[in-house]
C-alpha positions in Angstrom: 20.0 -29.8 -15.1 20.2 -27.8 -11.7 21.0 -24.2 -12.4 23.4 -23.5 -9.7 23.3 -19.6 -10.1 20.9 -18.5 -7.5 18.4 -15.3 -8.9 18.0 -13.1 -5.6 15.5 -10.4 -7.4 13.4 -13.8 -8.4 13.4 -15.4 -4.8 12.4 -12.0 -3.4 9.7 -11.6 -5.6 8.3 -14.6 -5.2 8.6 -14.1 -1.5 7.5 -10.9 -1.4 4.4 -12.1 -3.4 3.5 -14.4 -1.2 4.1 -12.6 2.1 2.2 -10.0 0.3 -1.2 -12.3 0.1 -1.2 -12.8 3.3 -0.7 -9.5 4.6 -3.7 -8.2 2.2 -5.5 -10.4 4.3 -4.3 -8.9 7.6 -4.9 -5.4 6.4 -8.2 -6.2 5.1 -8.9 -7.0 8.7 -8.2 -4.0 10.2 -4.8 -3.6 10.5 -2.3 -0.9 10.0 -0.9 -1.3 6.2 2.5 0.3 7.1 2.8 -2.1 9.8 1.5 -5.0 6.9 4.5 -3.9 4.6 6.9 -3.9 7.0 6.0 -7.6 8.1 6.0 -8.4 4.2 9.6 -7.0 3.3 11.2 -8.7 6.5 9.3 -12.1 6.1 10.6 -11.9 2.2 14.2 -11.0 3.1 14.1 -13.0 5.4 12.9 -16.0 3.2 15.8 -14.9 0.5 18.3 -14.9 3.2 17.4 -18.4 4.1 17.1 -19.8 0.9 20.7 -18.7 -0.4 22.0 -20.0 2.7 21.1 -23.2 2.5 
């Protein structure tokens, strides 16, 4: 069955996670890390935010 109770620590994890591997990437490049986790924690609230929503 469907679990109907959304888990928002989960779905930011899991966002977070994989914003994360991509920024790793960026940073690795040459690019600033505070500027890297700042795009990570807006892409992964952003990724709760639309999840719940919808």
């Amino acid at each position: 069955m469907y679990n109907a109770q959304k888990d928002w620590l989960g779905a930011f994890m899991i966002a977070a996670l994989g914003a994360g591997i991509i920024t790793s990437f960026a940073v690795s490049q040459g690019q600033n890390p505070f500027v890297g986790l700042g795009i990570t924690a807006f892409a992964s609230t952003v990724a709760v935010l639309i999840d719940h929503l919808c």
